[in-house]
BADREN-704246 format. One record per atom (N, C-alpha, C): x, y, z; atom name; residue in one letter; residue number from 1. Coordinates in nm, 4 decimals. Layout:
         x         y         z  atom  type  seq
         X         Y         Z    CA     A  NUM
...
END
This chain:
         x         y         z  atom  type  seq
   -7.4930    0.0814   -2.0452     N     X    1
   -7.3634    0.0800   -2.1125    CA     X    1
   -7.3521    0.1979   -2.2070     C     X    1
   -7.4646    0.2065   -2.2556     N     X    2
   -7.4269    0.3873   -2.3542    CA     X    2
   -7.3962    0.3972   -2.4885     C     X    2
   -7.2909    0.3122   -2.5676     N     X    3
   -7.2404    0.3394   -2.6503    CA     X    3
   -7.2147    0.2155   -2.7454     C     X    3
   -7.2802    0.2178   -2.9081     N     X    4
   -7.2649    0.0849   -2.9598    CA     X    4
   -7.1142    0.0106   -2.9387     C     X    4
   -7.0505    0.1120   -2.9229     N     X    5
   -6.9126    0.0525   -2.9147    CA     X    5
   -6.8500   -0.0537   -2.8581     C     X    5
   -6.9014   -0.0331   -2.7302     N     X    6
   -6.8973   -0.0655   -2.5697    CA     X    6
   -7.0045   -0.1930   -2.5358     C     X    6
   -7.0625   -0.2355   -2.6652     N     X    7
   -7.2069   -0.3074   -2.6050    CA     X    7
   -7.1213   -0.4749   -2.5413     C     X    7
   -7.0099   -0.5176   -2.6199     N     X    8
   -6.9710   -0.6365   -2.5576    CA     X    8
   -6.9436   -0.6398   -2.4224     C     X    8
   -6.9300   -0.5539   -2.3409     N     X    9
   -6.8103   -0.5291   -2.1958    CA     X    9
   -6.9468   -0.4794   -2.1036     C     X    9
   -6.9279   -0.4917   -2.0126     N     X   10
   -6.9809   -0.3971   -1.9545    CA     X   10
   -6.8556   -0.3102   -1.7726     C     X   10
   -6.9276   -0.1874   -1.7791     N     X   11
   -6.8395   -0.1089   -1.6766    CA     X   11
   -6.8719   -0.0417   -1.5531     C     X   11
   -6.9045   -0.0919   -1.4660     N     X   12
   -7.0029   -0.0261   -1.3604    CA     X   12
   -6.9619    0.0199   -1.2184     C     X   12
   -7.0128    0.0681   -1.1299     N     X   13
   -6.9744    0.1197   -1.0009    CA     X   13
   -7.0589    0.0921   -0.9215     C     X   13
   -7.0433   -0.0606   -0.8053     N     X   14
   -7.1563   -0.0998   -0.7173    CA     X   14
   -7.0536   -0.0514   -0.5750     C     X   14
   -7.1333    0.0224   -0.4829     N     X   15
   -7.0582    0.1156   -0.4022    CA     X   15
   -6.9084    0.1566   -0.4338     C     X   15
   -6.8211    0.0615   -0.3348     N     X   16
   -6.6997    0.0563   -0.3913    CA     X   16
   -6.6327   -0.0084   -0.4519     C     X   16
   -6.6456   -0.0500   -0.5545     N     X   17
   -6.5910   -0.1602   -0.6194    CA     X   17
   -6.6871   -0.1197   -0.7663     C     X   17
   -6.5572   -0.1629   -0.8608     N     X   18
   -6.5962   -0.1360   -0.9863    CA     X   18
   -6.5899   -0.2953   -1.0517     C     X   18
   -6.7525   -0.2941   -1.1364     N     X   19
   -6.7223   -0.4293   -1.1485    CA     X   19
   -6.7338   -0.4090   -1.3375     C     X   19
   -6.6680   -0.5011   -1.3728     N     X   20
   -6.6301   -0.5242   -1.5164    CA     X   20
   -6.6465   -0.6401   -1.5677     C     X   20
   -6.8138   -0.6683   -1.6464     N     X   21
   -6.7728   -0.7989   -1.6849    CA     X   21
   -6.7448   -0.8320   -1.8054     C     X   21
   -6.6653   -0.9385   -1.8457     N     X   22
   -6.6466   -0.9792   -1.9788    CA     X   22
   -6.6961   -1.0704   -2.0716     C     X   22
   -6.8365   -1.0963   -2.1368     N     X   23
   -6.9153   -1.1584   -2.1862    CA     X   23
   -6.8538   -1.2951   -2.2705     C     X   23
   -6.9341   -1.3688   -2.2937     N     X   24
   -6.8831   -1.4992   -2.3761    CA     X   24
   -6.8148   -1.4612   -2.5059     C     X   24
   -6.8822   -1.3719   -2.5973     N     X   25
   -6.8447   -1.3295   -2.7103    CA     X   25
   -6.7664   -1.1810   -2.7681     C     X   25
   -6.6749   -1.2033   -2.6463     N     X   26
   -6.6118   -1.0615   -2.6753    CA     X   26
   -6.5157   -1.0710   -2.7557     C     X   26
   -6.4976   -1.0023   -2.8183     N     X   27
   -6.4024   -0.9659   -2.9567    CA     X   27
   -6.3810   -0.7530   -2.9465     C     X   27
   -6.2230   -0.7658   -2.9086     N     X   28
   -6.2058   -0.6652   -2.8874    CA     X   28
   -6.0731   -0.6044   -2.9947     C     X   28
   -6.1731   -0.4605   -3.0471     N     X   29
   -6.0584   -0.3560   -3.1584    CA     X   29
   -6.0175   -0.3319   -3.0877     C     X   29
   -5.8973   -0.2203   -3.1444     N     X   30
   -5.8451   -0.1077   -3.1014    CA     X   30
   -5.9630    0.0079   -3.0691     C     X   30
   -6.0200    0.0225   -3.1767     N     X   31
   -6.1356    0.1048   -3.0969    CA     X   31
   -6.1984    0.0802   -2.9875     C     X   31
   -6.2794   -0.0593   -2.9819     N     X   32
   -6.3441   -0.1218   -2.8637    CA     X   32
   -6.2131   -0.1249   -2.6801     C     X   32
   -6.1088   -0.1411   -2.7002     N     X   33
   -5.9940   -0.1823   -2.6176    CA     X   33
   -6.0056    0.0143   -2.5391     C     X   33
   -5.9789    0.0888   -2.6565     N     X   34
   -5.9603    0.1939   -2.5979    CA     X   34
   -6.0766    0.2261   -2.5293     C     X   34
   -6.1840    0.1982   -2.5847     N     X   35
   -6.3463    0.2817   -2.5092    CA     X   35
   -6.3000    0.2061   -2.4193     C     X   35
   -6.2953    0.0793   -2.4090     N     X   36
   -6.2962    0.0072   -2.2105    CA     X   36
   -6.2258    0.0577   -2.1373     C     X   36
   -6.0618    0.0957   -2.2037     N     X   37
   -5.9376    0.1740   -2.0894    CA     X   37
   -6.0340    0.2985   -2.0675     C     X   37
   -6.0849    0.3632   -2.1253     N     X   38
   -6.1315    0.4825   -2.0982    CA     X   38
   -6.2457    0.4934   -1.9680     C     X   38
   -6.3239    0.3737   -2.0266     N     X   39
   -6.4243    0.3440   -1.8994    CA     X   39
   -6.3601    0.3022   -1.7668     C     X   39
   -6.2746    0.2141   -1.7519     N     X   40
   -6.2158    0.1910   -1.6470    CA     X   40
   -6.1495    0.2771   -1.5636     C     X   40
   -6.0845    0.3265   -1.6568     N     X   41
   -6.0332    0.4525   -1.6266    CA     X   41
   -6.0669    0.5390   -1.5211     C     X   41
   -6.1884    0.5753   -1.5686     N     X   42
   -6.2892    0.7215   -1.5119    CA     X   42
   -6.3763    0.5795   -1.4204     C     X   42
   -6.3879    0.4612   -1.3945     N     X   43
   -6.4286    0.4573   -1.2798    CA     X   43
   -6.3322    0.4112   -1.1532     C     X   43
   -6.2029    0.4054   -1.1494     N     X   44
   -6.1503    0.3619   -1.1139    CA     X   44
   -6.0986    0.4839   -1.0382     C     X   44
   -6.1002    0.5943   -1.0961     N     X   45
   -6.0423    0.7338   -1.0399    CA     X   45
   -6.1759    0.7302   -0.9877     C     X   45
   -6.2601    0.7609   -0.9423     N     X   46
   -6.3833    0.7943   -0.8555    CA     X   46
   -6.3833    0.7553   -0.7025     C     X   46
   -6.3845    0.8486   -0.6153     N     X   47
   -6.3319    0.8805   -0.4711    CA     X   47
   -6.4425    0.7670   -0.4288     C     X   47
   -6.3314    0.7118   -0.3460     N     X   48
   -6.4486    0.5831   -0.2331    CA     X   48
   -6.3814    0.4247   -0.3149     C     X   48
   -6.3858    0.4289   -0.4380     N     X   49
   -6.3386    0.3419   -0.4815    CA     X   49
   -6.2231    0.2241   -0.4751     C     X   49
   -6.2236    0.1405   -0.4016     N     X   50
   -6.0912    0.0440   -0.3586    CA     X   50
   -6.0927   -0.0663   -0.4392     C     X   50
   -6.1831   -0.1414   -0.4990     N     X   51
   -6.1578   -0.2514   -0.5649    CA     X   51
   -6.2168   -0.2776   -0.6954     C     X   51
   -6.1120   -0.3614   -0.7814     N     X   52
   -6.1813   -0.4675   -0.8986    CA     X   52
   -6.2714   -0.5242   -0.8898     C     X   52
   -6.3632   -0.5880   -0.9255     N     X   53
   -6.3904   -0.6999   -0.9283    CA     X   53
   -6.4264   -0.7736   -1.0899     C     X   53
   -6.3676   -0.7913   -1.1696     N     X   54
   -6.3663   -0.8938   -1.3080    CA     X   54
   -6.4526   -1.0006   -1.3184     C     X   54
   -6.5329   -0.9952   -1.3909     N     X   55
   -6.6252   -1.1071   -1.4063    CA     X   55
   -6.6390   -1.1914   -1.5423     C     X   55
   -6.5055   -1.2652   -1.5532     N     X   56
   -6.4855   -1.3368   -1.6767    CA     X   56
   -6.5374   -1.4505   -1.7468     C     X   56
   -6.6354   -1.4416   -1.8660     N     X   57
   -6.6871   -1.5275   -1.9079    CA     X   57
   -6.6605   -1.5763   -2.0522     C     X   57
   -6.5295   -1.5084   -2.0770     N     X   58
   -6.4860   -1.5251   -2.2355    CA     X   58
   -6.4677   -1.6670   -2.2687     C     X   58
   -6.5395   -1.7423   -2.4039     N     X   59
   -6.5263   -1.8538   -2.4042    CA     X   59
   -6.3777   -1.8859   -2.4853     C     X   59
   -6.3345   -1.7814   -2.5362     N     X   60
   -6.1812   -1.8430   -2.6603    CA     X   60
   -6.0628   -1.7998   -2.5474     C     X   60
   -5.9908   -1.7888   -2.5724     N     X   61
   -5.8193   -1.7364   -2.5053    CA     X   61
   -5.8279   -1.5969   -2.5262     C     X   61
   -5.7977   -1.5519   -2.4023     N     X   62
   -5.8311   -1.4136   -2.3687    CA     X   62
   -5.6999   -1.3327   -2.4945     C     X   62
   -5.7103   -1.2015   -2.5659     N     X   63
   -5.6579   -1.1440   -2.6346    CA     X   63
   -5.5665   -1.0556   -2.5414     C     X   63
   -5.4310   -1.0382   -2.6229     N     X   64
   -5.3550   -0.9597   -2.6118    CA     X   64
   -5.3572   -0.7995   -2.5862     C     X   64
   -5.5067   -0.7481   -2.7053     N     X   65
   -5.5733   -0.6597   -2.6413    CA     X   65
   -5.6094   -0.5958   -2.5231     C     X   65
   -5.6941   -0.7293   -2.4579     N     X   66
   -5.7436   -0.7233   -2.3546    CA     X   66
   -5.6477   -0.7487   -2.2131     C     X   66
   -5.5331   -0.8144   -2.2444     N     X   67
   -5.4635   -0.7636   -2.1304    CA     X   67
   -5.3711   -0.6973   -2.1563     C     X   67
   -5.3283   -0.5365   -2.2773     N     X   68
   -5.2859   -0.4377   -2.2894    CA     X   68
   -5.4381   -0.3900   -2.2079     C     X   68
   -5.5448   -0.3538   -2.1847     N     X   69
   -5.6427   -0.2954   -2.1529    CA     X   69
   -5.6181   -0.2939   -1.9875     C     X   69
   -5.6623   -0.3959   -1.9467     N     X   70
   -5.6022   -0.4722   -1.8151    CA     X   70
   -5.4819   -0.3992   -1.7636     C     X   70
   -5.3316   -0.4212   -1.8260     N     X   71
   -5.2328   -0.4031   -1.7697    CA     X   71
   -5.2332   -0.2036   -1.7348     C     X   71
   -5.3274   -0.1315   -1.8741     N     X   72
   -5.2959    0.0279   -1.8618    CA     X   72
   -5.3920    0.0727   -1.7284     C     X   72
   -5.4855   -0.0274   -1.6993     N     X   73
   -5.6244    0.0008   -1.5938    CA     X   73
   -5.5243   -0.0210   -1.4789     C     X   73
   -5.4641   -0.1426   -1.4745     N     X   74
   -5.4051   -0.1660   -1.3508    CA     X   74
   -5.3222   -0.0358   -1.2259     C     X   74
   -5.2329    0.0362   -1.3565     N     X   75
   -5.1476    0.0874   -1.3516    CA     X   75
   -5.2341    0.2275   -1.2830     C     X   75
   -5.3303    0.2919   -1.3406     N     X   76
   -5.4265    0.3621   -1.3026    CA     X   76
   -5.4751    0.3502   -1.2100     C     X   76
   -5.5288    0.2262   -1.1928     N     X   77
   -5.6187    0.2040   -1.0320    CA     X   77
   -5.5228    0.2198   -0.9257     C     X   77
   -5.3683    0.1766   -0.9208     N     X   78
   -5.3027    0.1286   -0.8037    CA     X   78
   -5.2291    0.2926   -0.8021     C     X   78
   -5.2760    0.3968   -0.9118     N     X   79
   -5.2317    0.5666   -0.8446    CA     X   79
   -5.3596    0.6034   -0.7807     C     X   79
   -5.4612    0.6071   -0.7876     N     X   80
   -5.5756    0.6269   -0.7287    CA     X   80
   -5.6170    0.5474   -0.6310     C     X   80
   -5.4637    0.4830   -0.5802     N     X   81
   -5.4935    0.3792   -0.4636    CA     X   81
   -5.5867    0.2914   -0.4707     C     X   81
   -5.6207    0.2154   -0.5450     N     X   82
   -5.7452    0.1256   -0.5523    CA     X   82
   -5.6493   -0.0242   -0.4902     C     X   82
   -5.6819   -0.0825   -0.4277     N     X   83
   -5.6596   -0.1567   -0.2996    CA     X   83
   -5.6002   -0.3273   -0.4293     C     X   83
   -5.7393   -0.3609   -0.4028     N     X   84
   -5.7028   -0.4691   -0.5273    CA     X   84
   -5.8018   -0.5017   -0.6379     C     X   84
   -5.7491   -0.6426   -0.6841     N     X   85
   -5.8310   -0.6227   -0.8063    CA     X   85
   -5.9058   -0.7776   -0.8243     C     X   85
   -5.9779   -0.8365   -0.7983     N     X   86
   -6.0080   -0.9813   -0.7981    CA     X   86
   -6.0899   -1.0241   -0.9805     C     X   86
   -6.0639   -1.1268   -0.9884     N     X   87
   -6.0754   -1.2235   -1.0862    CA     X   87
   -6.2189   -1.3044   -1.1171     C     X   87
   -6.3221   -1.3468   -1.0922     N     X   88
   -6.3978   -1.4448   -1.1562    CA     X   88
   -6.3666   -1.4898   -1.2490     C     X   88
   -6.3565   -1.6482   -1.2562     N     X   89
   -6.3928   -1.6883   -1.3956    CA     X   89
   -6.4040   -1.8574   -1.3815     C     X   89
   -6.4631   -1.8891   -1.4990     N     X   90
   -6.5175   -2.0426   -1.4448    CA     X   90
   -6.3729   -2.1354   -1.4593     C     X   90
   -6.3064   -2.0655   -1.5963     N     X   91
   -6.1767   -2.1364   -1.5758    CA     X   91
   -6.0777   -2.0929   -1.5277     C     X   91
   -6.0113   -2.1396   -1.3869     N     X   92
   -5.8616   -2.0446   -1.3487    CA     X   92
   -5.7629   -2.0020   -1.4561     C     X   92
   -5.7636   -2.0436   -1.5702     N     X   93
   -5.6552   -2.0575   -1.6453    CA     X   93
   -5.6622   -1.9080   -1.6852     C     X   93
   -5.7938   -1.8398   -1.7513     N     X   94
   -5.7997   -1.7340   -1.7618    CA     X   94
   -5.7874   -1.6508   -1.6568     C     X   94
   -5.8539   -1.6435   -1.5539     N     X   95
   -5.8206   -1.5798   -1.4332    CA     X   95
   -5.6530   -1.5394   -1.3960     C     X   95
   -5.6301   -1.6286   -1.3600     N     X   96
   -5.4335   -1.6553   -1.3783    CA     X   96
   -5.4157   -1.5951   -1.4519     C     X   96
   -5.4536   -1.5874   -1.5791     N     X   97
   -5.3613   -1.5012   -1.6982    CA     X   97
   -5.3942   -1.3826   -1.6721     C     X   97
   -5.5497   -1.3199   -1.6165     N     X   98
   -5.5572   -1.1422   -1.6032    CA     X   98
   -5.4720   -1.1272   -1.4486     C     X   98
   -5.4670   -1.2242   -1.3833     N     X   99
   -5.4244   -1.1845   -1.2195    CA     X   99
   -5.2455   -1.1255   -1.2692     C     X   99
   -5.1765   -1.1951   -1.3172     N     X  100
   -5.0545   -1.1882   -1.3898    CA     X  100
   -5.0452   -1.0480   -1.4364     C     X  100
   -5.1753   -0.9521   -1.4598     N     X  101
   -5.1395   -0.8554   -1.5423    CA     X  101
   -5.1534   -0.7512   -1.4400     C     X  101
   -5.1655   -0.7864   -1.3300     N     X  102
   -5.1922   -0.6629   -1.2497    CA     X  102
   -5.1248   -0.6900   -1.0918     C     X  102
   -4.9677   -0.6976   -1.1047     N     X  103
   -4.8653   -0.7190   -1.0460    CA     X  103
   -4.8696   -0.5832   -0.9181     C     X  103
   -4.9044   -0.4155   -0.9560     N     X  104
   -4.9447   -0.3545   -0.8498    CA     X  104
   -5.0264   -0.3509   -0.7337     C     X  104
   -5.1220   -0.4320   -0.7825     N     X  105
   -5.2465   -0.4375   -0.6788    CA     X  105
   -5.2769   -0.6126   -0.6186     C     X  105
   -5.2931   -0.6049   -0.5047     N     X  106
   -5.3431   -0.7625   -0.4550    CA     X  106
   -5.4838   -0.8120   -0.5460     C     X  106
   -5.4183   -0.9236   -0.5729     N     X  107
   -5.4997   -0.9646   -0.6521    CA     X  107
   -5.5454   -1.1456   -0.6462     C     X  107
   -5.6606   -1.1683   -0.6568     N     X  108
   -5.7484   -1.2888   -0.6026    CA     X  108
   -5.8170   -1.3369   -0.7230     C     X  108
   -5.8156   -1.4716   -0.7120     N     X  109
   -5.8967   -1.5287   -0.7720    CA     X  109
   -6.0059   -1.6154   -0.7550     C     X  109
   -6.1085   -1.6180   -0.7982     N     X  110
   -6.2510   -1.7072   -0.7467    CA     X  110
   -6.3445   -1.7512   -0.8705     C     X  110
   -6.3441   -1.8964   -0.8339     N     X  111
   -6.4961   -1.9471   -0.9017    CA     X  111
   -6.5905   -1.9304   -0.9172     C     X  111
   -6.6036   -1.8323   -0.8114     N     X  112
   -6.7905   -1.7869   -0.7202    CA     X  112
   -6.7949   -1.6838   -0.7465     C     X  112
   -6.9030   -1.6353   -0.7821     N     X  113
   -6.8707   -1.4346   -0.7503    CA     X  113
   -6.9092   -1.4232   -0.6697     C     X  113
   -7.0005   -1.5278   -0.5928     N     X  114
   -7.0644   -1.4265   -0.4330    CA     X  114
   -6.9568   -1.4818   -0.3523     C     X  114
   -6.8715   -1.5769   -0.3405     N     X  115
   -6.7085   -1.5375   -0.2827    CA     X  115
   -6.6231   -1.4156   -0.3412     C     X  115
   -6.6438   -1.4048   -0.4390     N     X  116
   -6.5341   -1.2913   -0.4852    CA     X  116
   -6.5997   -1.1316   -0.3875     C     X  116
   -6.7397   -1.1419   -0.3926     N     X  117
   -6.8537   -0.9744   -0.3780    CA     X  117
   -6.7967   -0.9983   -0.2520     C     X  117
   -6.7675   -1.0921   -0.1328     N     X  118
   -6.7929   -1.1519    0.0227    CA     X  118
   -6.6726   -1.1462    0.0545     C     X  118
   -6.5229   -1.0829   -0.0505     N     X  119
   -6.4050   -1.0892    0.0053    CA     X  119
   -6.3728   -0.9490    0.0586     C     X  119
   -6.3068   -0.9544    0.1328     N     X  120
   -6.2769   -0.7870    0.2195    CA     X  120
   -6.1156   -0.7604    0.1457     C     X  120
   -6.1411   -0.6212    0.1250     N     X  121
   -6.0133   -0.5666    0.0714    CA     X  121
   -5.9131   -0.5205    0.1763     C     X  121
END
């Protein structure tokens, strides 16, 4: 992850698919919100790249922050053609609320992550 900033989130690139997960105890600034758009960002533009995959484990009600973060990534991925964007999370309720934010790209939701890794874009 790199940067104290950044230590709640994490931002990665497993072939094609960028996976992003969101830890139990995330609490996100303006500082913290921007380092993630930034990370997402720059992996989401990276050639080969077609999909999300979100791995949500936040235990409170996801922040407003975080789906301003969400909604500016979205918007990014679906110019760099990134295909779609799928969801994990143990509760749909959250899931539903990030799927909602990313109206450009097909977007899925799952309980499982090895259903979510096992879905074809």
């Amino acid at each position: 992850m790199g940067r104290a900033d950044d230590w709640e989130w994490e931002v990665r690139v497993e072939e094609c698919t960028v996976v992003l997960e969101l830890p139990r105890e995330l609490a996100l600034d303006a500082r913290s919100s921007e380092r993630l758009h930034e990370r997402l960002s720059a992996a989401v533009a990276r050639p080969g790249v077609d999909r999300v995959l979100t791995l949500v484990d936040v235990e409170h009600p996801l922040s407003a922050t975080l789906h301003d973060v969400v909604c500016k990534t979205a918007r990014t991925a679906a110019d760099h053609e990134v295909a779609a964007w799928h969801v994990v999370a143990e509760h749909d309720t959250k899931a539903v609320a990030l799927e909602q934010e990313i109206p450009a790209l097909e977007t899925a939701v799952f309980e499982d992550e090895r259903a979510a890794r096992q879905q074809d874009t």
